[in-house]
PADREN-78105 format. One record per residue: residue in three letters; x, y, z of N, C-alpha, C in turn. Coordinates in steps of 0.2 Angstrom, whole numbers, plus 5000, padded with zeros to 4 digits. Layout:
> ALA;X;Y;Z;X;Y;Z;X;Y;Z
...
//
This chain:
> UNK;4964;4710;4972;4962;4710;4979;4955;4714;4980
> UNK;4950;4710;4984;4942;4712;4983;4947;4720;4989
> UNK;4939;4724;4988;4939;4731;4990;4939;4728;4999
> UNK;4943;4732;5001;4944;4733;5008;4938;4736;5012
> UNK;4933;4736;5015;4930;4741;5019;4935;4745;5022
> UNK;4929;4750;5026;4936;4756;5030;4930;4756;5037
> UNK;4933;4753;5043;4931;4750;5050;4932;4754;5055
> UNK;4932;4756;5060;4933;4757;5067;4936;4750;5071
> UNK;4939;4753;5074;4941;4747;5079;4940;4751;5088
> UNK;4938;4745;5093;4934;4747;5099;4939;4754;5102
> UNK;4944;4755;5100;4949;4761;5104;4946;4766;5099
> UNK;4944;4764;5093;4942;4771;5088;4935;4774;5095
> UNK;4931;4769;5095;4925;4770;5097;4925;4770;5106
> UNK;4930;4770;5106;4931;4773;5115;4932;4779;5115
> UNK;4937;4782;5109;4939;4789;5108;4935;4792;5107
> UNK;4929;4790;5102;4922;4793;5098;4917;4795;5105
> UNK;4916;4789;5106;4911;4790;5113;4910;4790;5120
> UNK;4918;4788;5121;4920;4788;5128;4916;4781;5132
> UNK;4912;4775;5128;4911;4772;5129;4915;4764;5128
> UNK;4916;4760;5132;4920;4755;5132;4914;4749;5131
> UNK;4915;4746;5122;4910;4740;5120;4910;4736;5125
> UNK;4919;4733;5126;4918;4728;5131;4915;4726;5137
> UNK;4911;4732;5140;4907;4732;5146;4903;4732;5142
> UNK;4899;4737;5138;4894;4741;5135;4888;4731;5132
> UNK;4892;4730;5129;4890;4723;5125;4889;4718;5127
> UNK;4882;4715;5130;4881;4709;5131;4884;4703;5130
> UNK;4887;4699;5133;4892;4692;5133;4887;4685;5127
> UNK;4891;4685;5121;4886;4682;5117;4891;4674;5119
> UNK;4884;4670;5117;4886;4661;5118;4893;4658;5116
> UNK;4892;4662;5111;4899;4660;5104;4905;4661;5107
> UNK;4912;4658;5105;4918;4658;5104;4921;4666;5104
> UNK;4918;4670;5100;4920;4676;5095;4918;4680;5101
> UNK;4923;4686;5097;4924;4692;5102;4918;4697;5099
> UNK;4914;4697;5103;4908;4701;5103;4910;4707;5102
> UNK;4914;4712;5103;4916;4719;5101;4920;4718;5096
> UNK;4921;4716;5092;4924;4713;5085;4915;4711;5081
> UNK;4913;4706;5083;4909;4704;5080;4903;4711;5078
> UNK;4900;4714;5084;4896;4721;5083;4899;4726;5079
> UNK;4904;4726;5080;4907;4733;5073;4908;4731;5068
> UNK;4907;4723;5067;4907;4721;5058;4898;4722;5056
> UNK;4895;4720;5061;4888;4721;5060;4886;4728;5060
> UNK;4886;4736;5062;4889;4738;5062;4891;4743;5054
> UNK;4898;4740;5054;4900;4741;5045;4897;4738;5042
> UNK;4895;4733;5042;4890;4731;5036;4884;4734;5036
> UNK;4879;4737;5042;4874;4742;5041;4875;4748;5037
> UNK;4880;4752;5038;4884;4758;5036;4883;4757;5029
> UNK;4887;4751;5027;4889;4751;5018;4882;4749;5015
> UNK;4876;4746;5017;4872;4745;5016;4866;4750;5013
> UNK;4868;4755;5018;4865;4763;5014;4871;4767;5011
> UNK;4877;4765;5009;4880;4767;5006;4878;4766;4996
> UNK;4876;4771;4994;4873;4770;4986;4878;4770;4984
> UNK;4885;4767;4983;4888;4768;4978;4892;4761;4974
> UNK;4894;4759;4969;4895;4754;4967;4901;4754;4969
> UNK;4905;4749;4973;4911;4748;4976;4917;4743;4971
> UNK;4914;4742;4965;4915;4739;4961;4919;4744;4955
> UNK;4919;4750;4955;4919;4757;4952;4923;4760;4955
> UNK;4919;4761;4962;4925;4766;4969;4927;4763;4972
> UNK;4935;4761;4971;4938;4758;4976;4940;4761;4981
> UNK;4939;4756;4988;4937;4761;4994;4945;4764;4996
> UNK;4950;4763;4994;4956;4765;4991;4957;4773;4988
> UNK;4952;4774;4982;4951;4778;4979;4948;4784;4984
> UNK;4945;4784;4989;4939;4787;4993;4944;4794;4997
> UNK;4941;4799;4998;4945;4805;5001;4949;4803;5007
> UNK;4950;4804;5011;4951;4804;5016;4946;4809;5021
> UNK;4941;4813;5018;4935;4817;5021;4930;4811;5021
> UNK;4931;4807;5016;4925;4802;5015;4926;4796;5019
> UNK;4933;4793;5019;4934;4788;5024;4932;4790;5031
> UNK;4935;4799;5034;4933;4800;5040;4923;4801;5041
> UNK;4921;4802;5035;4914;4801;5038;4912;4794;5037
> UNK;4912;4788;5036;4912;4783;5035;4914;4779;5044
> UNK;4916;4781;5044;4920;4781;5052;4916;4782;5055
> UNK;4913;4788;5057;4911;4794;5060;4903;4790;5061
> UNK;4901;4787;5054;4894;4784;5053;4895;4779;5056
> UNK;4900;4774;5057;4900;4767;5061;4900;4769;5068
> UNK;4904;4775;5071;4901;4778;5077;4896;4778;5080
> UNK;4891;4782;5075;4884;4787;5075;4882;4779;5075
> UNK;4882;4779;5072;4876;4769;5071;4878;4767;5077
> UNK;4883;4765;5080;4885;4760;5085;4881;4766;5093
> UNK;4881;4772;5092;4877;4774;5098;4868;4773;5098
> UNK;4869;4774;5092;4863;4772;5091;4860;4766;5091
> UNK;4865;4760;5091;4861;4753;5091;4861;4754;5101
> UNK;4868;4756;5102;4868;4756;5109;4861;4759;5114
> UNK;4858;4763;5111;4856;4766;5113;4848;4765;5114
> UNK;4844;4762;5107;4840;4760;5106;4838;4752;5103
> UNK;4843;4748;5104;4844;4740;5100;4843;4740;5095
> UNK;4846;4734;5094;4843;4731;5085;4839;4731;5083
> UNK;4837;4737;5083;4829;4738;5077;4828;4734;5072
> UNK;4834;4730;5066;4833;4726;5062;4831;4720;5063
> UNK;4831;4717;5072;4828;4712;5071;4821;4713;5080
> UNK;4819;4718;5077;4813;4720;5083;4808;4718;5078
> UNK;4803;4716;5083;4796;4715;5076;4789;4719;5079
> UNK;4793;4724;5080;4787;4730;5081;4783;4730;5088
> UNK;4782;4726;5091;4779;4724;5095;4784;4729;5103
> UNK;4777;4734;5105;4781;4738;5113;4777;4735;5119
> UNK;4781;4731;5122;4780;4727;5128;4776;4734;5133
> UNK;4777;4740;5133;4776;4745;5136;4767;4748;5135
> UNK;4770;4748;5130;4763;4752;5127;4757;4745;5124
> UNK;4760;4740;5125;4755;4733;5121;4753;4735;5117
> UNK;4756;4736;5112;4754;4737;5104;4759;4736;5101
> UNK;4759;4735;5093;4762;4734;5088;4764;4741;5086
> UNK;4772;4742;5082;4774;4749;5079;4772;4744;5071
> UNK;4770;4748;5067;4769;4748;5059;4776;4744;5058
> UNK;4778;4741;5050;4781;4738;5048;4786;4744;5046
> UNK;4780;4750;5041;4784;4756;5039;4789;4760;5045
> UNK;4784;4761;5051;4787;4764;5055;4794;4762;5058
> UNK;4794;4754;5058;4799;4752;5061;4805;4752;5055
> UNK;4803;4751;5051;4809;4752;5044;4811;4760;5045
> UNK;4809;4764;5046;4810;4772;5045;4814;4772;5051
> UNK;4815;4769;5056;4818;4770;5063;4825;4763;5064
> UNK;4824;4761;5057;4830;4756;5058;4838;4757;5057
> UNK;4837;4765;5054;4843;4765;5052;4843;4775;5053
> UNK;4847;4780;5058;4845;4786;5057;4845;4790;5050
> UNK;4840;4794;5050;4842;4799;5045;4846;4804;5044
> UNK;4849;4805;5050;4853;4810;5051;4859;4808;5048
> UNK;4862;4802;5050;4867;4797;5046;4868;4796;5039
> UNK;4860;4795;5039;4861;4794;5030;4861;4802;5025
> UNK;4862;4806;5030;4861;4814;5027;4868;4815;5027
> UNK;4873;4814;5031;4879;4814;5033;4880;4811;5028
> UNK;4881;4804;5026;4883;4802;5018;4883;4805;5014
> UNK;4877;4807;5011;4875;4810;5007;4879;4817;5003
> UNK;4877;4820;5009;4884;4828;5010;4889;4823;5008
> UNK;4892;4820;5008;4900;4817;5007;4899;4815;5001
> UNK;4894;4813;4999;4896;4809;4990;4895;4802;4992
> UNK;4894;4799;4997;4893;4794;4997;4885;4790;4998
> UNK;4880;4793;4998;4876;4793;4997;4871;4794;4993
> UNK;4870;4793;4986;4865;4794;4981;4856;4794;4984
> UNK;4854;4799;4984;4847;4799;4983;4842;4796;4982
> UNK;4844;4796;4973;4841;4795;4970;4843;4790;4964
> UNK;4843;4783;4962;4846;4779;4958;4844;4779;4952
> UNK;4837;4783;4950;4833;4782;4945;4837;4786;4939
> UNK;4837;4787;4931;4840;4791;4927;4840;4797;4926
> UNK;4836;4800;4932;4836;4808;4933;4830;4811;4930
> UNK;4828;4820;4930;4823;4822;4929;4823;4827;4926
> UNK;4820;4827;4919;4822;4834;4916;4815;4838;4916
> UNK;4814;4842;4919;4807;4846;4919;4807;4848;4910
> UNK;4810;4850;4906;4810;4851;4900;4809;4845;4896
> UNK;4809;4840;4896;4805;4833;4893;4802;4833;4892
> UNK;4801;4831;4884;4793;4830;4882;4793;4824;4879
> UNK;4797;4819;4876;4800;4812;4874;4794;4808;4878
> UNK;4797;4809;4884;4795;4802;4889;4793;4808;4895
> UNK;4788;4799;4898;4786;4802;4904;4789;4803;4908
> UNK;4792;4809;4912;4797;4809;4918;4797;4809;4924
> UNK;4788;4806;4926;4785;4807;4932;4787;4802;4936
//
């Protein structure tokens, strides 16, 4: 059986922020239940910054501290989307200010930091994917 992700469901995220999706959330054209479909979108932003191979860690295997910040991150993201839109599909452009936001800037604001620092703490975040740094090195280049 492929790896399970670990989700929120809309009562987790009423508890979390006292806000009810199904007001909260625009009525989309489709069939599909729009607060089902935004916390899959959502979970997939979350695991996206998650660095770890899920093919090794089955999300089975994960603590229970790390399942609850996993959670906690679908939360934090969903206020955040709520709060500020889809930044992954803005194209920079502030009707307010008529001008353009940078490409880097918009990527730096697409997903919080504070979120991915919170994984991080947890183990579920890797830094750095490169084969590490040994200031004692003299082999190879280690820069």
């Amino acid at each position: 059986m492929a790896n399970e992700l670990i989700t929120i469901t809309r009562e987790e995220f009423l508890t979390y922020s006292g806000r009810d999706l199904s007001i909260e959330l625009p009525s989309n054209d489709r069939d599909t239940d729009k607060v089902v479909t935004t916390i899959n979108l959502w979970t997939d932003r979350v695991y996206d910054e998650i660095f770890v191979r899920f093919d090794k860690y089955d999300s089975k295997n994960f603590s229970e501290r790390q399942k609850q910040a996993i959670k906690r991150a679908i939360c934090d993201y969903g206020m955040y989307y709520l709060t500020n839109g889809d930044l992954y599909r803005e194209s920079g452009y502030s009707l307010e200010n008529g001008s353009n936001v940078s490409q880097s800037e918009l990527e730096n604001m697409r997903f919080p930091n504070y979120i991915k620092e919170n994984l991080r703490r947890i183990g579920l975040r890797i830094r750095n994917l490169s084969y590490g740094y040994n200031p004692h090195c003299q082999d190879k280049d280690c820069f």
